[in-house]
N, C-alpha and C positions, 0 to 999 in steps of 0.2 A: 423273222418277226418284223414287224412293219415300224418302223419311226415313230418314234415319240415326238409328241408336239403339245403346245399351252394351248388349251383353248378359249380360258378365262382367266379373268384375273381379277381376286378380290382386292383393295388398297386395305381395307381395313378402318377405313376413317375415322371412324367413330373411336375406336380403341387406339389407336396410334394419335390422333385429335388430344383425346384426354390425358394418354401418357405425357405425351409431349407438350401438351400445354399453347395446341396450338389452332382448336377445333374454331376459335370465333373467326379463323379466313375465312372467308367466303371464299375463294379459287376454286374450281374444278380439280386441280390436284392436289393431291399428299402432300403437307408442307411438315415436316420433322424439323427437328433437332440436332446438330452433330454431336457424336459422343455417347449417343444413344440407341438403343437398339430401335425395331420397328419393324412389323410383322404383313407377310404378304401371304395370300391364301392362291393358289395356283392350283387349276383345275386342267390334267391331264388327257389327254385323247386316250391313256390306258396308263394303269400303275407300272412305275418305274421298276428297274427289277437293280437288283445288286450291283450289276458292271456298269449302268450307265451312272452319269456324271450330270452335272446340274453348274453352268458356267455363269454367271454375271458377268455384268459389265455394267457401269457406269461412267458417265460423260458429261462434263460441263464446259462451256465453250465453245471456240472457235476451234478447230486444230489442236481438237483435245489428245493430249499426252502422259504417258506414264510419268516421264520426266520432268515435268512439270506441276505433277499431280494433279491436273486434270482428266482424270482417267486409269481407273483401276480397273483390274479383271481377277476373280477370285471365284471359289468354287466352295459347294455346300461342307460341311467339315461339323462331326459328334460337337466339336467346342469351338468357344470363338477364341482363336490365337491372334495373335499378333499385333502390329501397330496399322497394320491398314485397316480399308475395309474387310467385312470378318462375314460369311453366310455361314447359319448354321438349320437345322430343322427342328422348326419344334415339335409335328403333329403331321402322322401319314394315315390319310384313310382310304384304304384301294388306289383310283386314280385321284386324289383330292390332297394335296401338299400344303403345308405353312411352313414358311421358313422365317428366320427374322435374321435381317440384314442391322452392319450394324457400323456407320463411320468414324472415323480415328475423330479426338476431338479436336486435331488441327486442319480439320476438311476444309478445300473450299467452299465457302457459300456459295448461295446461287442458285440456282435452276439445272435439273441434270435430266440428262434419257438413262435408262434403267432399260438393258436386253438381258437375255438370257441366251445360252446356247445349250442344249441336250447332248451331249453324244455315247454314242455306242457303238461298238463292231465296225468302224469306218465309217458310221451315219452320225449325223448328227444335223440338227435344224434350228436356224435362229429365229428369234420374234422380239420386236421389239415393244417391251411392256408397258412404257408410255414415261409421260413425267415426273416428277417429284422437286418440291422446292426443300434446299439444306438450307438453316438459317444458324444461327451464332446460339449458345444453348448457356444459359445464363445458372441454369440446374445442374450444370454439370462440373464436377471441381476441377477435373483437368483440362477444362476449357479457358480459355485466359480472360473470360469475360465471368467466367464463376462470380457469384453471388451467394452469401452463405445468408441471409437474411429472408426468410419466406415471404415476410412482412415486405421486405423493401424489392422481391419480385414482382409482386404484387401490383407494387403503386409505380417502379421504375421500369417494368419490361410490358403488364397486361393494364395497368389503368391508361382509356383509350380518352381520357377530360382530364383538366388542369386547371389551375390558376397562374396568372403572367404577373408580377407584382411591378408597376411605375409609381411614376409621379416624383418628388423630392423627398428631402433624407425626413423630413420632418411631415411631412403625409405621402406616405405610401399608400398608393390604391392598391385594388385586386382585379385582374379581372379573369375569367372565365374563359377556358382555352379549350377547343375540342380538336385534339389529336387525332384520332379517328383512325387509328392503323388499322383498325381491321375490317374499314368501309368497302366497298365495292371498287375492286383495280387498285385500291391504295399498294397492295404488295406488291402487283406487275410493275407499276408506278417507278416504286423506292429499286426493284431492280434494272427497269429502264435509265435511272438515274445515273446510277455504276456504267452501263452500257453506253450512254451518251457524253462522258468526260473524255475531254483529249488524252487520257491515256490509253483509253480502251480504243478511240478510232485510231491513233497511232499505230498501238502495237495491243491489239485486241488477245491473243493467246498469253501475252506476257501478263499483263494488266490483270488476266483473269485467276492466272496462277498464284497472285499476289493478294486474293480476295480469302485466305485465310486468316490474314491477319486485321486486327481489331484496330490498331494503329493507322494503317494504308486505305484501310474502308472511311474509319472517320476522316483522315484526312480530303480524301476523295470528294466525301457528302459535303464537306466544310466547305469545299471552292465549286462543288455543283448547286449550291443549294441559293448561291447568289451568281447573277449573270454577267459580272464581270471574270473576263476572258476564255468565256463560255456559254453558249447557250442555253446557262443555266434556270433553275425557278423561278426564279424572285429579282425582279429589278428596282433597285435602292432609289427613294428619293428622300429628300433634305430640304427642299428646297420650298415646302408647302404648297405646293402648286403641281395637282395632282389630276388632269385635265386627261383625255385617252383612256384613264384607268381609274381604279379603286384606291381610297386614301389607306395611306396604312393602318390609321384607327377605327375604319370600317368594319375589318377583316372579325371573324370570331374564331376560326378555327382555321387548319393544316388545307382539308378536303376539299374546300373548294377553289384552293391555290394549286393542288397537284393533279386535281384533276380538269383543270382548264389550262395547265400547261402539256399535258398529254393532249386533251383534244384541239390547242391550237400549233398541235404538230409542237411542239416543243421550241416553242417561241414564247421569250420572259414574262411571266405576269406582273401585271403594272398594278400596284406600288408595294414596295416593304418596308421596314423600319429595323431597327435590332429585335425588336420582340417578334415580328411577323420571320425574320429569316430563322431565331432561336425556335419560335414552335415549328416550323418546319422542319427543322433540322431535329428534333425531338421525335416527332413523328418517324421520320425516315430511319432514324436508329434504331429505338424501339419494335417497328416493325422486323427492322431487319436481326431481332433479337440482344441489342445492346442497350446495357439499364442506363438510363440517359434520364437527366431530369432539367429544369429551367430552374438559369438562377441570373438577380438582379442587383444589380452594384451599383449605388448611389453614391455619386460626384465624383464618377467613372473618368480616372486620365487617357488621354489619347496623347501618347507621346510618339511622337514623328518621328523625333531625331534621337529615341536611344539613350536619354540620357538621365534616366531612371526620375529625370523634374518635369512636370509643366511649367515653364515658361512663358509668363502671360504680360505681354505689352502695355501699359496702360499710359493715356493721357492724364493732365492735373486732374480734369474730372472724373478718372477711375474706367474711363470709356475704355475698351479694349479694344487694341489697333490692329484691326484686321489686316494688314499687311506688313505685318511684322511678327505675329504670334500666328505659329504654325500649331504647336502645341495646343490641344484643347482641356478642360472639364466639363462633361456631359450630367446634365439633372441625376441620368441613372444609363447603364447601359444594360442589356440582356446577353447572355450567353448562354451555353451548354455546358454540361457536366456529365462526362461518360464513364463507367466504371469497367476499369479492363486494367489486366499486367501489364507490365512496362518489360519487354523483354532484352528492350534496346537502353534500357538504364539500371536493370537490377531491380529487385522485391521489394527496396526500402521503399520506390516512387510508385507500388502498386495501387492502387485505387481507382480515387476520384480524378478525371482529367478534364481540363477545359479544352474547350472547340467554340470557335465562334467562326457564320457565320458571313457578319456581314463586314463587307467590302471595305474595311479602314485600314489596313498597310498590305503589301505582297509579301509571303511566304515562300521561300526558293521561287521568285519571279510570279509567284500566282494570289492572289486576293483570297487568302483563309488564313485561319488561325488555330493551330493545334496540331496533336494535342498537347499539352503542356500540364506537368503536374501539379496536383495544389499541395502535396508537400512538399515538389521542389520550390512553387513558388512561396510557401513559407517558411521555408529554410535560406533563402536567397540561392539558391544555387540554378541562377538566371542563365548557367553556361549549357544547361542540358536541351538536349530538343525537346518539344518545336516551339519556339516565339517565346520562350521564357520570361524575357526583357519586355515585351509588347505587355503582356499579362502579368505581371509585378507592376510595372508602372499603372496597369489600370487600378490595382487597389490599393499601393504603398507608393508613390512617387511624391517625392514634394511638392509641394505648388506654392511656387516662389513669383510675387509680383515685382516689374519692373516698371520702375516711371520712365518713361521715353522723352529726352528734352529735347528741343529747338534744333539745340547743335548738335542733338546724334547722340550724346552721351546720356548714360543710364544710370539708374540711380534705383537701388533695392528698397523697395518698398517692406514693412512688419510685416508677414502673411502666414496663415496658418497650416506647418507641415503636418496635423492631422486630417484635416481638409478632405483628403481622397480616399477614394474605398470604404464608405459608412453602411451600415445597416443593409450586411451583402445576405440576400433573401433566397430561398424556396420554398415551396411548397411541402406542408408536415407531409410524411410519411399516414397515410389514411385517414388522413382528415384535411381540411382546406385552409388552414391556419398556417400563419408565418413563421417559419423558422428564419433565426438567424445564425448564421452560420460563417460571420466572421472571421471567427478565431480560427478556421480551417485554412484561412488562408494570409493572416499575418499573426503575429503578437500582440498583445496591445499594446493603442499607441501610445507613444511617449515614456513607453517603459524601457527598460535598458538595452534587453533581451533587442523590443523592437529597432532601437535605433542600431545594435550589432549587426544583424540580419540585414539593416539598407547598406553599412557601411561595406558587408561581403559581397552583396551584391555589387555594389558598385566595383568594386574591386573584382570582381568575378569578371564584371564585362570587359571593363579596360585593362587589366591586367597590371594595375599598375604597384605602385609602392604603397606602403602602410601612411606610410607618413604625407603622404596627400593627395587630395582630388582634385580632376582637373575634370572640367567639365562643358559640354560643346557650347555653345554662347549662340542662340540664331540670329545673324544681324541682316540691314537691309538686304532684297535681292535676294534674301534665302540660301546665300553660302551661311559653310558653317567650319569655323577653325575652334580649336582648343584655348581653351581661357584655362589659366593658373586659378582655380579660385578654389579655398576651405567652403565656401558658402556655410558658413555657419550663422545658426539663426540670427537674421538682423536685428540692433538694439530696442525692446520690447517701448513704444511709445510711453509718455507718462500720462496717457489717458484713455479711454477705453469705450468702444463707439456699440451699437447696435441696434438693427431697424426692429419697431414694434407697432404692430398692426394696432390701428385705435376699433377698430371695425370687421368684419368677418370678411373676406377678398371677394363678391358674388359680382359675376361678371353682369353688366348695365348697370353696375352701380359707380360710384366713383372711388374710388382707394383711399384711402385715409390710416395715415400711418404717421411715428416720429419717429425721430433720430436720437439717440438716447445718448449723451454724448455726459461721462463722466470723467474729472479730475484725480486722479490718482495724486496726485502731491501737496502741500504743502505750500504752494508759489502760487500765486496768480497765473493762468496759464491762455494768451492769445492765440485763436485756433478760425483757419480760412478755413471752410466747409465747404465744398465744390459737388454738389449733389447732380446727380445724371440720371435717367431711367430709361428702356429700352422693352419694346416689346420683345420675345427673345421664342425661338425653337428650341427642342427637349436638350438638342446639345450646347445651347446655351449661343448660339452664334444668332447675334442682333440683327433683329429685320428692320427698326423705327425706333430712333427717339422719340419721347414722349414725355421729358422731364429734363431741364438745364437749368440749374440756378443754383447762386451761390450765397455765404451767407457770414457773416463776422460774429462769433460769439467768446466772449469774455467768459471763462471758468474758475470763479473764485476757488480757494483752497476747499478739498474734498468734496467741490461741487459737483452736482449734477444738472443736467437740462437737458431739455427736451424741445426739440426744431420740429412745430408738424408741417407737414405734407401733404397736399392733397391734389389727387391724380383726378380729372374729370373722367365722364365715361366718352364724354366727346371726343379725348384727346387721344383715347388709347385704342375704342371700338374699330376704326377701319384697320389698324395694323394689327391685329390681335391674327394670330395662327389659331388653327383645330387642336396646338398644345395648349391654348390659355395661359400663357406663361409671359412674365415679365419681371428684369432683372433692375433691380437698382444697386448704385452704387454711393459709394459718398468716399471724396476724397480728403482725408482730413490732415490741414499741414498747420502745426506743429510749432510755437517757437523754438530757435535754435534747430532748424531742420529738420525736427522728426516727423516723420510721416507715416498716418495710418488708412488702412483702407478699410471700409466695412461694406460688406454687398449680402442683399438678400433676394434669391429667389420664391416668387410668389406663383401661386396656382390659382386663378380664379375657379371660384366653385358655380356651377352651372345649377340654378331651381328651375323646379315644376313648379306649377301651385294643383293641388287635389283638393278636388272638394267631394265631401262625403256625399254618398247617392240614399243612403239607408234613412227609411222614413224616423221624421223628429229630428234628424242631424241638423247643426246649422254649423256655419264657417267653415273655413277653407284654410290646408295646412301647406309647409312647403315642404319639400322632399327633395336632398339632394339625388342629382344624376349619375 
């Protein structure tokens, strides 16, 4: 009897697409699920008869191996047994077979060749059936990316638009983000991305065998997804000066950043910001099947040195001394949020995990962040991996001001420890409205609960005694040694300051605002007011003065007054950035030494004017941008 052999080969798309929840690829080939079964229709050169055999094999990689698990070989079988891949048949007509194949839900992802072998009586013949993409299967419960929520599959694995929420704690914008995993090459794309990190040219068969897990992939997308120490996606600026390339607030969406970094050979596209490297990184997860969603943290710390505080420098006038303050707070920052088991910390830290991104400290030597839990980080248990400390400090760190004297010596200025981490955002679950979702990742502040949680924290990292903290101190030159200090909140001034807009902030206009400076006591109270203003970037780092002046005002008992203000447009228009943002300050000193600082971040608002076109209208409205 003559050899059996395949002569066709149905993929099934359509039914395996819809099983799997995966039909909007556009790709040429079967892109499934792991964990899940999925069915192939195989058209025979003549019906199989009883002794012959029906062999698979599948391959992923370079130097794909059993040992590695890249590489299984397995044969059709009445039932699907076991922890590997499993072939079984579902449907024999004459020469016409379906079988449904079916991967463990710890497969690697990735791109695999799928052959088969026949044999019989000493013959037997190979073909090789073509490709198939395995991605992360968020429907499957023993998969570690499981998701029990249909609703939040929905909106965190197949909704392919979003919203990015900036601006300040007190106007949050929205804008409109198109993800777009399932465009044209986005998939080849996301796993070109895997393919092109120093791990995989390193040691390409190792690197791929390690693409089962949900932890080592995020981490991976996190340091490929910006092009620091790598020829990654996305190359970061800061500096407003966006000449070569695209400004980061340009951008609308993922697409056409992934796919002009493919076709310029995978060479960084010029410009990103946090929100441009977070929807990238959203996209790329998603795609590759992890429910990942955008979330935005207003007065976001960047803490350098570890020491769970922002330490911020200031002169009399409240100016911040950029060579001395390493530590930042940013208007808002943008991150990720990826939902997957913690198998390297135990089922308490399963969930929601942070991943960020863009390029603000090295991770075991590399520029990413994550993943890191957000019930470890609101439990303070800042010792677990990845970046624990980096990601606590962005939403709970104190932000403690220091006035910088003459002679080198410093002096703690009143500054407010709820300050960091306000009104941390995403996007509702099916609809485009704001969630806040705070409380997922501290206590509130100023409650007892919260102030516990920073003190184990901080004891978590230093490991030190109950009974006191000590904490790194950055002084000139950017060394840093251990200071003795409780830093417990400095003595609360007996007056109480605040800037209030007199006028709506529309950029070409000029600013008009006061300084609300009230007497808490009972005394007569002599108070220098040293006011400064600065046009400023979203992370708050000064590009232009545009405000110097000082002022003496007398505060009778439980008085109140008011210092106005007024900023031209003259003064502020050439140093203004594409954030429209400008910081002021007022430094307020105190009889008998006490010092207060009051600073407010402004947004100018950008009008149109529209004039109605429909006959009988008359005048013309303004609308913001």
């Amino acid at each position: 009897m003559a050899g059996i052999r395949v002569t066709k080969v149905d993929w099934q798309r359509s039914r395996n697409g819809a099983a799997h929840h995966t039909q909007e690829y556009p790709c040429p080939e079967l892109v499934v699920r792991r964990g899940q079964s999925f069915s192939l229709t195989l058209e025979l050169s003549r019906a199989p008869d009883c002794e012959e055999t029906l062999i698979f094999m599948v391959e992923t990689g370079p130097r794909a191996s059993e040992a590695l698990h890249t590489k299984a070989v397995f044969q059709t079988s009445e039932l699907e047994l076991g922890e590997g891949w499993t072939a079984a048949k579902e449907a024999q007509m004459e020469n016409t077979l379906t079988v449904s194949l079916a991967s463990p839900p710890n497969a690697v992802i990735g791109r695999y060749l799928l052959s088969i072998r026949l044999s019989s009586h000493r013959k037997h013949s190979n073909r090789r059936l073509g490709e198939f993409v395995l991605l992360f299967n968020p429907w499957c419960a023993e998969d570690d990316v499981f998701l029990a929520s249909e609703e939040e599959r929905q909106e965190y694995v197949l909704n392919d638009s979003g919203i990015i929420f900036r601006g300040v704690e007190k106007h949050i914008r929205a804008q409109g983000w198109n993800y777009g995993q399932f465009e044209e090459d986005i998939l080849n794309i996301c796993l070109s991305i895997l393919d092109r990190s120093p791990g995989h040219q390193n040691n390409p068969a190792t690197d791929v065998s390690c693409r089962h897990d949900p932890i080592y992939v995020a981490r991976v997308i996190s340091a490929m997804v910006n092009s620091n120490n790598d020829r990654g996606v996305v190359q970061g600026q800061w500096q407003g000066k966006y000449g070569g390339g695209t400004s980061p607030l340009h951008w609308r969406g993922s697409v056409a950043i992934l796919q002009k970094w493919l076709k310029g050979r995978y060479k960084p596209v010029k410009y990103g910001q946090c929100w441009v490297f977070a929807g990238v990184m959203c996209t790329v997860l998603r795609c590759l099947g992890i429910a990942t969603r955008v979330v935005s943290n207003f007065n976001s710390a960047h803490d350098t040195d570890q020491n769970l505080s922002v330490d911020k420098y200031v002169d009399s006038f409240g100016r911040t001394l950029e060579d001395l303050t390493e530590d930042s707070m940013w208007n808002f920052h943008v991150w990720n949020e990826s939902w997957f088991a913690r198998q390297d910390l135990g089922p308490s830290y399963n969930g929601w995990q942070v991943l960020d991104a863009t390029p603000q400290e090295e991770s075991e030597g590399v520029f990413r962040c994550g993943p890191a839990s957000v019930t470890a980080i609101r439990e303070g248990d800042v010792h677990l991996a990845h970046d624990g400390p980096f990601v606590f400090a962005e939403v709970n760190a104190d932000y403690i001001t220091w006035l910088w004297h003459e002679d080198e010596s410093r002096e703690r200025v009143y500054s407010d420890t709820k300050k960091i981490g306000r009104c941390i955002s995403t996007k509702a679950v099916g609809s485009n409205s704001r969630v806040d979702i705070t409380d997922l990742y501290k206590y509130p502040e100023g409650s007892r609960k919260e102030r516990q949680v920073y003190s184990k924290a901080v004891k978590r990292l230093f490991s030190l005694k109950a009974s006191g903290r000590r904490t790194w101190i950055r002084r000139a030159g950017g060394r840093c040694h251990w200071h003795d200090d409780l830093l417990e909140p400095a003595t609360k001034p007996s007056i109480t300051g605040k800037f209030k807009l007199l006028e709506p902030p529309m950029l070409g206009h000029d600013l008009r605002l006061a300084l609300c400076l009230a007497n808490l006591t009972s005394r007569v109270q002599q108070v220098r007011v040293n006011l400064s203003g600065a046009t400023i970037l979203y992370t708050r780092k000064p590009v232009a003065e545009i405000l110097h002046e000082s002022h003496a005002v007398r505060l009778g008992r439980q008085e109140e007054k008011r210092i106005p203000i007024t900023i031209s447009y003259s003064k502020y228009k050439e140093d203004l950035t594409e954030d429209k943002k400008i910081l002021l300050a007022a430094m307020c000193l105190v009889t008998k030494g006490e010092k207060l600082l009051v600073e407010k971040d402004i947004t100018l608002e950008d009008f149109i004017t529209i004039k109605r076109a429909h006959p009988g209208a008359s005048g013309e409205g303004l609308s913001p941008v």
